[in-house]
N, C-alpha and C positions, 0 to 999 in steps of 0.2 A: 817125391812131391816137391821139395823144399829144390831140387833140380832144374822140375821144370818150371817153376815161379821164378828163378834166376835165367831161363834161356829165355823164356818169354819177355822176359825185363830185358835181356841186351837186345834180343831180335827190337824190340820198340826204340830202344836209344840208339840202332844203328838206323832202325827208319824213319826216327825223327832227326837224326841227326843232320838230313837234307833241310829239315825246318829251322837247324841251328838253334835247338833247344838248348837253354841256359841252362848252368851247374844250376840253378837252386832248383829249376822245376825238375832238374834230376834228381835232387835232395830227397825232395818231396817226393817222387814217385817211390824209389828207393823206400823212402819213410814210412809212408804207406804198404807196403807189399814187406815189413817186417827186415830190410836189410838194415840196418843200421850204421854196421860201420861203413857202405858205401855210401848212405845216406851224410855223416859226419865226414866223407872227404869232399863231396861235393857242396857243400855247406861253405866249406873251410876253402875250399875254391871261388865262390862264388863272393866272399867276406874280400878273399884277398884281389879279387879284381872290383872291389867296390861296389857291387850290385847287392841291394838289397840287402844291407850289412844287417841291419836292425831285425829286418825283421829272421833274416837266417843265425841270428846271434840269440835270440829269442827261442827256435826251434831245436838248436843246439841244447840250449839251456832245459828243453822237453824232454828229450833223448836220456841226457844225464840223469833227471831228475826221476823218468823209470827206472835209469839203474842203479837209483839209492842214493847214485855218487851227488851229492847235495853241494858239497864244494866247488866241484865243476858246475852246477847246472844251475849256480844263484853269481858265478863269476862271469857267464856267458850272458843272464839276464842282467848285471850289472854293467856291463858291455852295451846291449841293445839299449836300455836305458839312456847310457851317455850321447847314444846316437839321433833316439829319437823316443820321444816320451807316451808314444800313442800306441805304442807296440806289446811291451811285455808289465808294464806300470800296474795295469788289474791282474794281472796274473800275479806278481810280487806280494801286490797288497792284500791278495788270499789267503796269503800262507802269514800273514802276523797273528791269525787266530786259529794256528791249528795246533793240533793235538800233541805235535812231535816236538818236542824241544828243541832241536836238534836243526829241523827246518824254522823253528819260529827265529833261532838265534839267528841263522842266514839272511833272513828275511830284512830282519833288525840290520845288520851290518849293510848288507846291501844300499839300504834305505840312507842311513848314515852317510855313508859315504857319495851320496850324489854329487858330482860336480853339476851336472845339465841342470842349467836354471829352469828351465820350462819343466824337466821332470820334478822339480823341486816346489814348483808352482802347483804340478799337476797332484803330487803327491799331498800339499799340505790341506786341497779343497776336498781330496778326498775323506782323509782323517777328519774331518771337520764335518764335512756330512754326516761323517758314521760316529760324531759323539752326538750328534742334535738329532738321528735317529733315537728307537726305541728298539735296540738290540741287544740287550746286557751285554752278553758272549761278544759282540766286536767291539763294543766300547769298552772292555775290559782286556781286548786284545790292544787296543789301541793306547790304554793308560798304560797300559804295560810296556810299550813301543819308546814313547815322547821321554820317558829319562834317557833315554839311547842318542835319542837324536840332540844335538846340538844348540838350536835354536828352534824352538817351541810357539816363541810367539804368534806366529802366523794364525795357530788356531785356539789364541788363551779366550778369546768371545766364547766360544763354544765348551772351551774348557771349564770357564768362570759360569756359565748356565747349568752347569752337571750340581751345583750345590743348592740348586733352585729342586733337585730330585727329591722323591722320598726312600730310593734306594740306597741305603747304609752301606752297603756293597762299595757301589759306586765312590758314595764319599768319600769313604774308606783310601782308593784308589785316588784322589783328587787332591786330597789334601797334600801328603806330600810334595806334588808338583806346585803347589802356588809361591812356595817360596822363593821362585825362580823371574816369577810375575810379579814380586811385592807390587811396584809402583801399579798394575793398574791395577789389582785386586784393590788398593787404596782410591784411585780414581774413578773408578766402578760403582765404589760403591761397596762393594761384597764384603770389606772387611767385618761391618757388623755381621755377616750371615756367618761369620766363623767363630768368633766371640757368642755369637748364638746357641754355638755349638758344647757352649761351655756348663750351658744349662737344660740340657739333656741326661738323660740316664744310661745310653750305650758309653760303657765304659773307655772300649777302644776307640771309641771313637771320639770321647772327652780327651783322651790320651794324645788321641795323633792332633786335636786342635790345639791343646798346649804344645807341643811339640812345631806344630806348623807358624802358630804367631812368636813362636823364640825364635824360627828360624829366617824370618819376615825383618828381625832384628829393629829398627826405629820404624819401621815401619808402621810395627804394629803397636808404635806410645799407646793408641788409643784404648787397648786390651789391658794397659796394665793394671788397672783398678781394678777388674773382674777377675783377671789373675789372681788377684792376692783373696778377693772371694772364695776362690776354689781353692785356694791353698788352705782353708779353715778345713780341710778334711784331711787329715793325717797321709791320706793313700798318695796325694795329688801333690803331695809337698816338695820334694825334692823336684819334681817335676816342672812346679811352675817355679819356681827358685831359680831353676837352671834359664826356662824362659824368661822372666824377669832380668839375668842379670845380661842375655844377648840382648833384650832389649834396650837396655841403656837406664837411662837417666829420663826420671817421670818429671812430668809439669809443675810446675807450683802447686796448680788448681788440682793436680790430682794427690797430691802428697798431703795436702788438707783433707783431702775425703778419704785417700788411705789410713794418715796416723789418727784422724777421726774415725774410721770404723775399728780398728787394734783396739779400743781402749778398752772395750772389754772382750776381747778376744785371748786366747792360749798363751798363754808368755812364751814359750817357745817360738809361737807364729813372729809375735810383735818384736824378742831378739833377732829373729832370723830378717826381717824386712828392715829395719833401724839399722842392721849393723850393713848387709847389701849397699843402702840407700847409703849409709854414711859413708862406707866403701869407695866411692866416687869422690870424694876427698874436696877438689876445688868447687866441682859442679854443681857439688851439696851445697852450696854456702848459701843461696835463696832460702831454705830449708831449715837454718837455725833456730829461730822459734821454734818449730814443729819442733826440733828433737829437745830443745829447752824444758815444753810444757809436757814430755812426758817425763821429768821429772818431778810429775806428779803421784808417777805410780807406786803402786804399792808394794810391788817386788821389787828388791832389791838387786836384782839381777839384771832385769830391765832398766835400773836406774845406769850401772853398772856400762850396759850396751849403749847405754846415750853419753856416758862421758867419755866415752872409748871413742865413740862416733865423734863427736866435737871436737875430740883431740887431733883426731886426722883431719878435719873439713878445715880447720881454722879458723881465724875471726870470721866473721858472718859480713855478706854486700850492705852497702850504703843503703840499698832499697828496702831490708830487714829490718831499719832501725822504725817507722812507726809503732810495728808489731812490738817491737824490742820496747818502747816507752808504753806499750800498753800494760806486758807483763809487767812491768815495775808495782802495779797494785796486789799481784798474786799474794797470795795469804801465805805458801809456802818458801821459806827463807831462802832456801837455796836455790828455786828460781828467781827469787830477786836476785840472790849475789851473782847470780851467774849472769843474770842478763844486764845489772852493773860492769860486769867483767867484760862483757862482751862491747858494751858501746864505749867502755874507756880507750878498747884495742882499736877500737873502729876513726879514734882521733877526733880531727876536724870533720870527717864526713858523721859524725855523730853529734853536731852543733846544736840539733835541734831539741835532743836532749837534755843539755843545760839546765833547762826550769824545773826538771822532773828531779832530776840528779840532784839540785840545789834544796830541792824542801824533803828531800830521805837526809841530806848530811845537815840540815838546819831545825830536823825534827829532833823533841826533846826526848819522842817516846821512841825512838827508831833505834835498836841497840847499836853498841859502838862498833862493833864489825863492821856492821853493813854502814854504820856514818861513814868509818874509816876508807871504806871502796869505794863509795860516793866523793868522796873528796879527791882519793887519788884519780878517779876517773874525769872527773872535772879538768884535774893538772892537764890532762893527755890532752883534752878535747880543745882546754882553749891556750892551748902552749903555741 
C-alpha cells in the first residue's frame, strides 16, 4: 500500500512538474500523504531558495515536533519567528502551558531569545491578554514564563491588576515578579495592596509579601513601620529583619512611630530594631533622641543596645538639637547627661542651647555631675 501512495505521489510531481510546482507545495503534498523525510528535503529546499521561509520553517518545526525531537522542532519555530511573527508565534505560545516540562522549557527559551521586534511586540500583547483573561491554567503558565524573559515590562499593567484578584494561587505567582517593577508598583499605586498583604492570615502568602517588599529595597520605605508590626510575632521575625535591613534607612516620621510603638513591646523585638537602625551609623544621626529616650527602659539590655547604638551613629545633626533641649527636663539622669553630652559634641551648631545648659550648671539643686557636664559643654558651644 505504502508503495503505491509513493508511485502515485511521483506520477502527480512528474505531472505537475509541467505547472512548475514549487518545493514547499511539494513539502506539503509529501506532508500530507505521511512521507516525511521527502517532505523535510523539500522544505529545506524551498527555505534555501528563499520562498516561503517562515512559513516552511514553521512546518519543519511540526514534523519534528511529532517525532518528540523538541530540540529541533522549537529551533525551526525559532527560526520562522525571526522571519516573520504571524506565522508559528500562537503555536509557540501554546506550548508555555503544557503539561510536558520538557516542551514548556522550549517554549521558554524560544520566547527569550527573540531578536524580531515585531515577534517581540506580538508576543508581549499576547501574554498580556492571557493575564487580564479569567484562565488560572494560562495565567499560571504565563507567570511561570516572565522570570525567563528578560524584560517584562511591556506587560507589568496587567501584571500589577493580578493583585486586584482574590485567587491566592495567582498572588502567590505575582509577587515574586514585582520586585523587578519596584518603580511603578510605587507609582501605581499598588504598593499599599502588598503591605495589605501583611494583614492577612494566608501564611505563605504573608511570607512571600515580606520577602517581596525587602526585595523592592527603598522602594518600599513605605512598609517599614508595618514591617516591624508583623515582626511582633516571633514566626515573621528573622524574616522582616532581613526585609527591613534591604530596605534601608526609615524616615524621621516613621522612626518616631516605630520607637513609639517598641515601648512596650518584647525586648528582644525593640534590641533587634534599635540595634539594625543604629547599624547605619551616620544615617542614624536624625534619630538620636529616639534612641536617647529609650533610655528610659526598664531592661537593661535594651539600655545596653542604645549605648552600643550611639556609639556607632555618633554626635547627633544640628537639626536634633531642639528635641535634644526638650530632653534636658527628663526626670531620668542619664538621659539628661547624655543629651548634655550630646549638644556639647554638637559645638557652635548647638548655640541655641546655651540658656538651657546655663540654668542645669547655675541650679543649686542640680547634682554636681551633671553641673560639671553642663559647664563643660557650654566651653565646647561657645569656644
Amino acid at each position: 500500500m505504502r508503495k503505491i501512495k509513493y508511485l502515485i505521489l511521483c506520477l502527480f510531481f512528474v505531472f505537475c512538474s509541467c505547472n512548475r510546482q514549487s518545493d514547499f507545495d511539494k513539502a506539503l503534498e509529501y506532508q500530507d500523504y505521511g512521507e516525511y523525510e521527502e517532505a523535510i528535503k523539500y522544505y529545506v529546499f524551498s527555505i534555501n531558495k528563499g520562498e516561503k521561509v517562515a512559513l516552511a520553517e514553521k512546518k519543519l518545526g511540526d514534523i519534528f515536533f511529532s517525532r518528540q525531537n523538541y530540540r529541533e522542532a522549537f529551533n525551526h519555530y525559532k527560526k520562522s519567528l525571526e522571519v516573520d511573527a504571524e506565522v508559528a508565534l500562537d503555536k509557540v505560545m501554546q506550548f508555555i502551558s503544557h503539561s510536558e516540562l520538557k516542551v514548556k522549557n522550549y517554549a521558554y527559551l524560544t520566547l527569550n531569545d527573540l531578536k524580531n521586534k515585531e515577534s517581540k511586540l506580538r508576543m508581549f500583547d499576547y501574554l498580556s491578554t492571557v493575564l487580564k483573561s479569567k484562565n488560572q491554567y494560562k495565567i499560571l503558565g504565563v507567570l511561570e514564563l516572565l522570570p525567563k524573559l528578560k524584560n517584562y515590562i511591556p506587560v507589568s499593567e496587567a501584571l500589577l491588576d493580578l493583585l486586584n484578584t482574590d485567587n491566592s494561587m495567582i498572588k502567590r505567582e505575582v509577587l515574586p515578579l514585582l520586585p523587578n517593577i519596584a518603580g511603578m508598583v510605587v507609582k501605581r499605586g499598588y504598593l499599599d495592596k502588598i503591605i495589605a498583604l501583611l494583614n492577612q492570615d494566608n501564611e505563605v502568602l504573608k511570607n512571600l509579601a515580606i520577602d517581596c517588599l525587602g526585595d523592592m529595597f527603598s522602594w518600599a520605605q513605605k512598609a517599614y513601620p508595618d514591617l516591624v508590626v508583623v515582626a511582633v510575632d516571633p514566626m515573621y521575625r528573622k524574616r522582616v529583619l532581613r526585609a527591613t535591613e534591604k530596605i534601608g534607612v526609615p524616615t524621621k516620621e516613621q522612626v518616631n512611630e516605630i520607637f513609639n510603638y517598641l515601648k512596650d513591646k518584647p525586648e528582644d523585638l525593640k534590641i533587634a530594631i534599635i540595634e539594625q537602625i543604629g547599624n547605619k551609623r551616620t544615617e542614624a544621626k536624625p534619630f538620636v533622641p529616639n534612641f536617647i529616650a529609650f533610655l528610659n527602659d526598664n531592661s537593661d539590655d535594651v539600655k545596653l543596645a542604645v549605648r552600643r547604638s550611639l556609639s556607632r551613629i555618633g554626635k547627633a545633626n544640628k537639626s536634633c538639637v531642639p528635641e535634644l533641649i526638650a530632653m534636658l527636663q527628663d526626670d531620668n539622669e542619664e538621659i539628661v547627661a547624655r543629651v548634655i553630652y550630646e549638644l556639647g559634641d554638637l559645638g557652635k551648631d548647638a548655640g541655641e542651647a546655651v540658656d538651657a545648659l546655663k540654668k542645669i550648671a547655675e541650679n543649686e539643686n542640680t547634682k554636681k555631675e551633671l553641673k560639671d557636664l553642663a559647664k563643660t559643654a557650654l566651653q565646647k558651644i561657645q569656644e
